[in-house]
mmCIF file of the N, C-alpha and C atoms, coordinates in Angstrom:
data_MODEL
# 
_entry.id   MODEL 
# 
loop_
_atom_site.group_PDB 
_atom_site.id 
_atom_site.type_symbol 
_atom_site.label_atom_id 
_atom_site.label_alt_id 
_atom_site.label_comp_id 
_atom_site.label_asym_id 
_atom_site.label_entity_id 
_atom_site.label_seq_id 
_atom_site.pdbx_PDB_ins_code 
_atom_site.Cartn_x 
_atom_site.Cartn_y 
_atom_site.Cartn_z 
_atom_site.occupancy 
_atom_site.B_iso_or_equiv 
_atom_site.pdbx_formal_charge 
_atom_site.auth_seq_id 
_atom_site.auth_comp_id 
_atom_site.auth_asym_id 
_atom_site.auth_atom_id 
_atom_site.pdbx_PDB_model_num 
ATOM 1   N N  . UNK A 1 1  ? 0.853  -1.176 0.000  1.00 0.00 ? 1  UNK A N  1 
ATOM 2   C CA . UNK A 1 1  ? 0.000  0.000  0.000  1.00 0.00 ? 1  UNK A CA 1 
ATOM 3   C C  . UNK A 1 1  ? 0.892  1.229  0.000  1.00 0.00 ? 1  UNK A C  1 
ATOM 4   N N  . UNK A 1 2  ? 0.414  2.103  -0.510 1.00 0.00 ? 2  UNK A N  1 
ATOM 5   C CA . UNK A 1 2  ? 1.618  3.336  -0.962 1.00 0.00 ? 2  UNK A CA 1 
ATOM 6   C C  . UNK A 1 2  ? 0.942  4.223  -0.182 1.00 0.00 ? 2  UNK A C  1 
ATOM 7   N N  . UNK A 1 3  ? 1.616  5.463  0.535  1.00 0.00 ? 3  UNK A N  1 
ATOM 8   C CA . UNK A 1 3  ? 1.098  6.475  1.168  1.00 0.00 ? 3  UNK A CA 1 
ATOM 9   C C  . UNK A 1 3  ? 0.651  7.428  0.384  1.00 0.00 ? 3  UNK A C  1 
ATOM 10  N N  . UNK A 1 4  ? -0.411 8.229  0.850  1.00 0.00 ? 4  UNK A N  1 
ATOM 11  C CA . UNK A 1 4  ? -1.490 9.259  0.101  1.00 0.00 ? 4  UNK A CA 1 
ATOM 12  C C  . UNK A 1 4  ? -0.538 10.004 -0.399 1.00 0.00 ? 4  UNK A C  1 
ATOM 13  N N  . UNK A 1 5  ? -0.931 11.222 -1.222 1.00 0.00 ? 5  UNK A N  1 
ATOM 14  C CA . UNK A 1 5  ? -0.190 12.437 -1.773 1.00 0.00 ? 5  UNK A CA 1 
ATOM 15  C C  . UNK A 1 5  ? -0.800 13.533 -0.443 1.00 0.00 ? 5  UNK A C  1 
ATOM 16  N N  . UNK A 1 6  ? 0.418  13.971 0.020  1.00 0.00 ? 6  UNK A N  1 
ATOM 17  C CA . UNK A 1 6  ? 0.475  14.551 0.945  1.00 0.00 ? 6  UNK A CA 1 
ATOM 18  C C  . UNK A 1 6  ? 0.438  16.392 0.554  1.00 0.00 ? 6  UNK A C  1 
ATOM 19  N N  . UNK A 1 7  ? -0.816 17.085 -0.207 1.00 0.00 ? 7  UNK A N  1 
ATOM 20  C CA . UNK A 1 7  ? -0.635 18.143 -0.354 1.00 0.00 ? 7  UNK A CA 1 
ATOM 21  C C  . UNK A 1 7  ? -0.825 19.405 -0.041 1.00 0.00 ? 7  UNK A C  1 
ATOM 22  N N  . UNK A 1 8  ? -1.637 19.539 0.686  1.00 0.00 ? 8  UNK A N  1 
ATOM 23  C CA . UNK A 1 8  ? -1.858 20.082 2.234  1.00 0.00 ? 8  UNK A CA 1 
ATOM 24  C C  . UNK A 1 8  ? -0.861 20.822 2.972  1.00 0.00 ? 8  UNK A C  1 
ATOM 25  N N  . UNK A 1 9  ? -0.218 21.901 2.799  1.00 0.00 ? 9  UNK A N  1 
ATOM 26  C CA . UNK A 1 9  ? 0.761  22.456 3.791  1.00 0.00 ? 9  UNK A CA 1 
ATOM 27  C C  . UNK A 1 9  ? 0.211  22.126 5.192  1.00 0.00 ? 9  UNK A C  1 
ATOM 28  N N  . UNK A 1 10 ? 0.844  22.236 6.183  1.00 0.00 ? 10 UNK A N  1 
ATOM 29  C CA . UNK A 1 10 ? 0.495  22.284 8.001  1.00 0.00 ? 10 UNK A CA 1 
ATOM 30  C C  . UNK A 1 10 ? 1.815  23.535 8.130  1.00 0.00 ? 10 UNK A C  1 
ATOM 31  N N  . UNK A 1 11 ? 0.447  24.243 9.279  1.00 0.00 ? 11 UNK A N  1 
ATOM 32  C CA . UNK A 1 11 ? 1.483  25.329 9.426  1.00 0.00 ? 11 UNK A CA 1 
ATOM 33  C C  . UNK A 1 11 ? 2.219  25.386 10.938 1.00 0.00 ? 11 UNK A C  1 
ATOM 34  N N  . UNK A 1 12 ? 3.494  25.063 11.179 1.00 0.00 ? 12 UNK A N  1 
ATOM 35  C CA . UNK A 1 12 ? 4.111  25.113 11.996 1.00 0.00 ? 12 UNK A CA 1 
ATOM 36  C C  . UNK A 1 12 ? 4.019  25.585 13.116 1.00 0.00 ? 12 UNK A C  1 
ATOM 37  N N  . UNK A 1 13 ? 3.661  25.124 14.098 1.00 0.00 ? 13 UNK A N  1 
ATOM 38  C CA . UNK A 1 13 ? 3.507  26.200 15.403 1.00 0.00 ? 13 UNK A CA 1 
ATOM 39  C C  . UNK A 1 13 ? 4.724  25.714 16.465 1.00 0.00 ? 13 UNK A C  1 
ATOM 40  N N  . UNK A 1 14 ? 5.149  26.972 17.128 1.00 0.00 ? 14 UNK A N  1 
ATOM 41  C CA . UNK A 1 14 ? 6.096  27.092 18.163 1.00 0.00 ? 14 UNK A CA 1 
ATOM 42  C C  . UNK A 1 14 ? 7.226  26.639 17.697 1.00 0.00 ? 14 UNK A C  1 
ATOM 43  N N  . UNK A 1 15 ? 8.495  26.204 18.495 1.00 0.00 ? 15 UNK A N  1 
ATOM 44  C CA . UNK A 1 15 ? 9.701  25.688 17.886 1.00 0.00 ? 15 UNK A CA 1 
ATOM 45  C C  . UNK A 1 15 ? 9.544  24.278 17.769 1.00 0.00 ? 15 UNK A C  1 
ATOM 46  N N  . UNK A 1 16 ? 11.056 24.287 16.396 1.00 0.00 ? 16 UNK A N  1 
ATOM 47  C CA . UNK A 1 16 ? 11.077 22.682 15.985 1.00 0.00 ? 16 UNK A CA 1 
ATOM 48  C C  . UNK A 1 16 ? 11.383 21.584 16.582 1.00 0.00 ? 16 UNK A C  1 
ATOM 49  N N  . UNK A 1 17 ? 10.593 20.476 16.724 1.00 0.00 ? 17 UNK A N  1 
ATOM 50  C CA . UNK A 1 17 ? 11.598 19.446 17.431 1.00 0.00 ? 17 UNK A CA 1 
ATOM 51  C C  . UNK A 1 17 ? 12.494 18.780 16.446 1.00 0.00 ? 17 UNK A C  1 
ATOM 52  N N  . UNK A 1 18 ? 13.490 18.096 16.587 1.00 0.00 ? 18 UNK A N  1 
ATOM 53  C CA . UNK A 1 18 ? 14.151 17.453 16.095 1.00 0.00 ? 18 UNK A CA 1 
ATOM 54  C C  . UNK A 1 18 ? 13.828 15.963 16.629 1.00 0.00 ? 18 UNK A C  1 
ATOM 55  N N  . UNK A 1 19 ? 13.953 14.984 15.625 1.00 0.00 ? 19 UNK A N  1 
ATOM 56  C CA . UNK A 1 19 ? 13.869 13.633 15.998 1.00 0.00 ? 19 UNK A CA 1 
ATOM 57  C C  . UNK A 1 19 ? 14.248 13.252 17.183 1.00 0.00 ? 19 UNK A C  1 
ATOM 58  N N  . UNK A 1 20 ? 15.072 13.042 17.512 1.00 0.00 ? 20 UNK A N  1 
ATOM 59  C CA . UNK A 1 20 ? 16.139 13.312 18.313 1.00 0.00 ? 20 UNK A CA 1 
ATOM 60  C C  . UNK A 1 20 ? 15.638 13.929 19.896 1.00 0.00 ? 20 UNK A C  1 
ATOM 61  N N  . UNK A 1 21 ? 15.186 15.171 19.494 1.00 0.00 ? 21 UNK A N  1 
ATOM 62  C CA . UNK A 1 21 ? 15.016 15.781 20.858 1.00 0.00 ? 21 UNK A CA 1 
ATOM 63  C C  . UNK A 1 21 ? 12.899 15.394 21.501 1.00 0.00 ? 21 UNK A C  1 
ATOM 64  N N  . UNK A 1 22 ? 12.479 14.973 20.376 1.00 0.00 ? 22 UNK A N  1 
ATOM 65  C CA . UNK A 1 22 ? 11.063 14.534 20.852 1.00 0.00 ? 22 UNK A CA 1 
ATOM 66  C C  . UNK A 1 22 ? 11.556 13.129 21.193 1.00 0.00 ? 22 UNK A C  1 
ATOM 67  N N  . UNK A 1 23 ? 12.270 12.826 20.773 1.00 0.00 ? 23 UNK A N  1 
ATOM 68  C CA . UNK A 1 23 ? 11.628 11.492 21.361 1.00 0.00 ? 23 UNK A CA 1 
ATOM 69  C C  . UNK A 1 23 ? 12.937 10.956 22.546 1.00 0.00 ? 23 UNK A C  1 
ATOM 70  N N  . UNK A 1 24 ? 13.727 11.970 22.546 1.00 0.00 ? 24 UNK A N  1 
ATOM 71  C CA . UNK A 1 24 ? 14.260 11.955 24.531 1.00 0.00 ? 24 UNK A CA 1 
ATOM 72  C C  . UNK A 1 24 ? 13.105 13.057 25.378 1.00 0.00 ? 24 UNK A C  1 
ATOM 73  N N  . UNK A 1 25 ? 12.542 13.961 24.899 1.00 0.00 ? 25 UNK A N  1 
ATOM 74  C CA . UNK A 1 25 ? 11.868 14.537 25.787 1.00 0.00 ? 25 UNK A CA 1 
ATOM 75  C C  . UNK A 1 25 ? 10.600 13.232 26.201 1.00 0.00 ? 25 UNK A C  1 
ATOM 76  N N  . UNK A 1 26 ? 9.916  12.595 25.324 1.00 0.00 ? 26 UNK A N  1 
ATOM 77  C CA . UNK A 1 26 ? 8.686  11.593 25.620 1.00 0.00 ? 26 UNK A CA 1 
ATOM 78  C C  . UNK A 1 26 ? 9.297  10.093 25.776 1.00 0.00 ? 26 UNK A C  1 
ATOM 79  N N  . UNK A 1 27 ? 11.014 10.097 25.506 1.00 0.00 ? 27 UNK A N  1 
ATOM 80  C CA . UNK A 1 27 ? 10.818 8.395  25.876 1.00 0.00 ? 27 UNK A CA 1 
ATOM 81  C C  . UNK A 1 27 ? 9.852  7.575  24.987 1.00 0.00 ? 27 UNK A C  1 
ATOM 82  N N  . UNK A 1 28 ? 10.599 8.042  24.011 1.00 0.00 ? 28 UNK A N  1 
ATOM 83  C CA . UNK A 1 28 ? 9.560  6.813  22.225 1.00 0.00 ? 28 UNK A CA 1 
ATOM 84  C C  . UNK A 1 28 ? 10.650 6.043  21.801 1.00 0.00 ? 28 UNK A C  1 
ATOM 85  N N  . UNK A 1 29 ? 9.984  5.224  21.525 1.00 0.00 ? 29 UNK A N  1 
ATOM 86  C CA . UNK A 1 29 ? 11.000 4.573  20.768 1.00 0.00 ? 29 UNK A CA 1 
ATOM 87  C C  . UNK A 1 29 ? 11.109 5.250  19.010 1.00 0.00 ? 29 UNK A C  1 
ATOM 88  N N  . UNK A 1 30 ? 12.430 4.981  18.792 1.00 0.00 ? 30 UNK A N  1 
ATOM 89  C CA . UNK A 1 30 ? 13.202 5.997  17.532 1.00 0.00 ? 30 UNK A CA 1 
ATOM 90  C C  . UNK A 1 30 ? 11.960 5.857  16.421 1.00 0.00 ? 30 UNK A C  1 
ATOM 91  N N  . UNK A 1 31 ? 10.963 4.597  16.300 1.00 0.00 ? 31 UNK A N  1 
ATOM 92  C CA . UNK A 1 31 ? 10.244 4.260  15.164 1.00 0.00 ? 31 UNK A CA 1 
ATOM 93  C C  . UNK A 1 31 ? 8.802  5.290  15.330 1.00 0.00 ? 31 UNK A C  1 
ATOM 94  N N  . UNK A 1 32 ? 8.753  5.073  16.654 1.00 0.00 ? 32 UNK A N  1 
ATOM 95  C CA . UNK A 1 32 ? 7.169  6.042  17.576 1.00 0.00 ? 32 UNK A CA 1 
ATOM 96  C C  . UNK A 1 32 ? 7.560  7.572  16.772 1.00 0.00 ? 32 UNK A C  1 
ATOM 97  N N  . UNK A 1 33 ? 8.613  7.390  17.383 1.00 0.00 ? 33 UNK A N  1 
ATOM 98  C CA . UNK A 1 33 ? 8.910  9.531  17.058 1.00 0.00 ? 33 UNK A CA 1 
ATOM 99  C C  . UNK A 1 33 ? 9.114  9.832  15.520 1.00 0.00 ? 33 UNK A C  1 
ATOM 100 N N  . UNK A 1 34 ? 9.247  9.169  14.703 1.00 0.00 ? 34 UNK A N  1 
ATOM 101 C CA . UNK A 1 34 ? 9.435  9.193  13.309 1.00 0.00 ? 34 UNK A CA 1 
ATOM 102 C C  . UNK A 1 34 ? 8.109  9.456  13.025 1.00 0.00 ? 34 UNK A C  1 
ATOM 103 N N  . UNK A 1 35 ? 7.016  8.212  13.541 1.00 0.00 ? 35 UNK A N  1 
ATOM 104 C CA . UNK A 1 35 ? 6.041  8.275  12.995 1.00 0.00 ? 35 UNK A CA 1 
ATOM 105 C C  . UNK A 1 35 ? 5.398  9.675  13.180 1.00 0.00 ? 35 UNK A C  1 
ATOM 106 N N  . UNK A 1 36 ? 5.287  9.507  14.471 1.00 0.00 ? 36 UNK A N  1 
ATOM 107 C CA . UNK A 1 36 ? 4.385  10.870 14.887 1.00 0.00 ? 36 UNK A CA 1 
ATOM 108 C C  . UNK A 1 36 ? 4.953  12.175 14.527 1.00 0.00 ? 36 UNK A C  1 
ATOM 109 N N  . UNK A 1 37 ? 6.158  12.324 13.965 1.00 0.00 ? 37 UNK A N  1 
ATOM 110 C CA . UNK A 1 37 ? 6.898  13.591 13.405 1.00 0.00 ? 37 UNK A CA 1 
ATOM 111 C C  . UNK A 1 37 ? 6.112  13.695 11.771 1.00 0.00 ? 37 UNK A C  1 
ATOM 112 N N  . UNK A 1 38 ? 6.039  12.842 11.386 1.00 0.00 ? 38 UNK A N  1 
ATOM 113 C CA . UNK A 1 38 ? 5.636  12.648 9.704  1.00 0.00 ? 38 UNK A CA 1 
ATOM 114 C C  . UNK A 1 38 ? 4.224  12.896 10.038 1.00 0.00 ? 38 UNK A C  1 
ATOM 115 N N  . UNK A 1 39 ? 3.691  12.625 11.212 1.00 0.00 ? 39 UNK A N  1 
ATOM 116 C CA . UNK A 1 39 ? 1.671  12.511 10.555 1.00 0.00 ? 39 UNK A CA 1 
ATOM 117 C C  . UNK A 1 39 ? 1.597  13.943 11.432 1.00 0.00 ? 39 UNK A C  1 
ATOM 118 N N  . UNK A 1 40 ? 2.169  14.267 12.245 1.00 0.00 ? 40 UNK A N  1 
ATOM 119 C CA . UNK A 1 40 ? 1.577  15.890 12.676 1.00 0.00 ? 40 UNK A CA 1 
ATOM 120 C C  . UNK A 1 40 ? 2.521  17.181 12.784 1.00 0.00 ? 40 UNK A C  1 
ATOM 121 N N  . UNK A 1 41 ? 3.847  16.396 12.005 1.00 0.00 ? 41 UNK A N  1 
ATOM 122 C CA . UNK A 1 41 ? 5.032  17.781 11.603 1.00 0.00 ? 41 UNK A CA 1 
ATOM 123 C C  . UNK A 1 41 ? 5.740  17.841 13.161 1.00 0.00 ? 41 UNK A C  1 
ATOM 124 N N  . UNK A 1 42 ? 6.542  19.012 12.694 1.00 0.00 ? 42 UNK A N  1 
ATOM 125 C CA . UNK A 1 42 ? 7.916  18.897 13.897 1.00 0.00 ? 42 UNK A CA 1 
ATOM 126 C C  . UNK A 1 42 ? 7.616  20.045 14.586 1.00 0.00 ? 42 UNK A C  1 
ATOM 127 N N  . UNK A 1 43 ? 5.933  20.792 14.630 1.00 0.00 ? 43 UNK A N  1 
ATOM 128 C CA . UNK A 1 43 ? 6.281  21.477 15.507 1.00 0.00 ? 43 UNK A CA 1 
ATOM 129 C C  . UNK A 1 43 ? 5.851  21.282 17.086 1.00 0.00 ? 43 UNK A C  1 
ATOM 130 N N  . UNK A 1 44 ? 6.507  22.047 18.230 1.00 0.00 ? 44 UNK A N  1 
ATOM 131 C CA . UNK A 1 44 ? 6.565  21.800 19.398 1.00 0.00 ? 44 UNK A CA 1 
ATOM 132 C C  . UNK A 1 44 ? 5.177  21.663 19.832 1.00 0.00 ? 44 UNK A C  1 
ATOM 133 N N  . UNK A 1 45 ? 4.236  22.710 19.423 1.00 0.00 ? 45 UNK A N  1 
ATOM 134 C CA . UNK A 1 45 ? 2.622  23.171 19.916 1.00 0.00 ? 45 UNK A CA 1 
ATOM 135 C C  . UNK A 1 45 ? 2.077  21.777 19.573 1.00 0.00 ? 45 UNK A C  1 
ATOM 136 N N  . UNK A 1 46 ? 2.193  21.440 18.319 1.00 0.00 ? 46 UNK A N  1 
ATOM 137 C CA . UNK A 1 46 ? 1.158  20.470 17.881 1.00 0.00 ? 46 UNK A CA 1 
ATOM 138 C C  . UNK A 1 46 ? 1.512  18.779 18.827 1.00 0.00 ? 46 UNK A C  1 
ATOM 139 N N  . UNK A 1 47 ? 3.176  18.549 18.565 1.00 0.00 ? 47 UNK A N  1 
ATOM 140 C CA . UNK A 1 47 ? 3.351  17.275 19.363 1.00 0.00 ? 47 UNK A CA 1 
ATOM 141 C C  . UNK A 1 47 ? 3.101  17.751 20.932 1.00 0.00 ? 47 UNK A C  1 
ATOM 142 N N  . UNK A 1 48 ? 3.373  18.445 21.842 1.00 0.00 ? 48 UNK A N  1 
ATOM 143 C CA . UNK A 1 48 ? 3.468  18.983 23.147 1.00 0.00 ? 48 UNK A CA 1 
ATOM 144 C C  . UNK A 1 48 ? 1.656  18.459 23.120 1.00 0.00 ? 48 UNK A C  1 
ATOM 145 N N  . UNK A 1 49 ? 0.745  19.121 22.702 1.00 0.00 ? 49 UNK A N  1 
ATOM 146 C CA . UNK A 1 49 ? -0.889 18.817 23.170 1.00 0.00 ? 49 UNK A CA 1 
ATOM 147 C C  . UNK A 1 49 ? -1.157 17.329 22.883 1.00 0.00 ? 49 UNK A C  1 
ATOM 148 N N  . UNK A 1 50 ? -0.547 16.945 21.381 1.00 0.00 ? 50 UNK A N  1 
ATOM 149 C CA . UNK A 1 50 ? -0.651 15.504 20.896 1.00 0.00 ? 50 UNK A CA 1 
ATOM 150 C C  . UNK A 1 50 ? -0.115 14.650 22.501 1.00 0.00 ? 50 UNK A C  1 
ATOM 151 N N  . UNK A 1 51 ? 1.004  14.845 22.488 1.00 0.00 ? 51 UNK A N  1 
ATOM 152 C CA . UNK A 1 51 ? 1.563  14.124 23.799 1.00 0.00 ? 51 UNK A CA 1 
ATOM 153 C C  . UNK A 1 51 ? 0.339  14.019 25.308 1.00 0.00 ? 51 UNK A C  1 
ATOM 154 N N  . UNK A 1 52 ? 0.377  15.020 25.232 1.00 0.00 ? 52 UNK A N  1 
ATOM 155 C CA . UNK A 1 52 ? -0.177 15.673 26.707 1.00 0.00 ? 52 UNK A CA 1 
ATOM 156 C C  . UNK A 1 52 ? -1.591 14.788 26.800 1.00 0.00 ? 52 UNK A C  1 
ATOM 157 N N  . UNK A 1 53 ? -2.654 14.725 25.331 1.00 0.00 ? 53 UNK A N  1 
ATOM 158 C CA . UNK A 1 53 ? -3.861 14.420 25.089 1.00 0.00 ? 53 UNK A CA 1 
ATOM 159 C C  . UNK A 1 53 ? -3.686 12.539 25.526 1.00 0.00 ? 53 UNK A C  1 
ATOM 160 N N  . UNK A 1 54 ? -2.983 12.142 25.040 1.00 0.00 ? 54 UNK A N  1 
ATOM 161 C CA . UNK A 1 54 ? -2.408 10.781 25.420 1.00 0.00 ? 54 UNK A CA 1 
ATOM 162 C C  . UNK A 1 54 ? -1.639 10.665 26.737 1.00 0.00 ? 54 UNK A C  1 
ATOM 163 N N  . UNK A 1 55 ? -1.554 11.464 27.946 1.00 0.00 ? 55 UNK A N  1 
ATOM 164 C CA . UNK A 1 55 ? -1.584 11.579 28.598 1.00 0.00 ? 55 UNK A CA 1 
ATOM 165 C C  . UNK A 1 55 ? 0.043  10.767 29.059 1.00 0.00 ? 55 UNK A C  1 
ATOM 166 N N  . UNK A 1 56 ? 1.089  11.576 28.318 1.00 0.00 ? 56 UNK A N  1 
ATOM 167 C CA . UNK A 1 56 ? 2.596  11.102 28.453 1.00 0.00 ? 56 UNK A CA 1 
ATOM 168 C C  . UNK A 1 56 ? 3.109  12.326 28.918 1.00 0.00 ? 56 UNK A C  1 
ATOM 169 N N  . UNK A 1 57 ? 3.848  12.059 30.235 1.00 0.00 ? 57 UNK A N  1 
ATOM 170 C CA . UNK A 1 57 ? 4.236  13.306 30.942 1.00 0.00 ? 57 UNK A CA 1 
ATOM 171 C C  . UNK A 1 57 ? 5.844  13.776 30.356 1.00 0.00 ? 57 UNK A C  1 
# 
């Protein structure tokens, strides 16, 4: 199965995370933080509530 055409800008809110730094701040594993970087972008606002809503301190 091939992934959709992704054409849709998302507009960035707050600062960027880096791979790297989301997923030592939440404790993901390297595959978790990839994913969730690709389906709701790298910015801080959007993963920070995403996180929070799933209730990961």
């Amino acid at each position: 199965m091939t992934e959709p055409n992704r054409t849709r800008k998302r507009q960035i809110r707050g600062h960027l995370y880096t791979l790297e730094q989301f997923q030592a701040r939440y404790d993901l594993l390297a595959e978790t933080a990839k994913k969730l970087n690709y389906r709701f972008g790298p910015g801080s606002v959007d993963l920070d509530v995403l996180m929070a809503a799933k209730s990961v301190p």
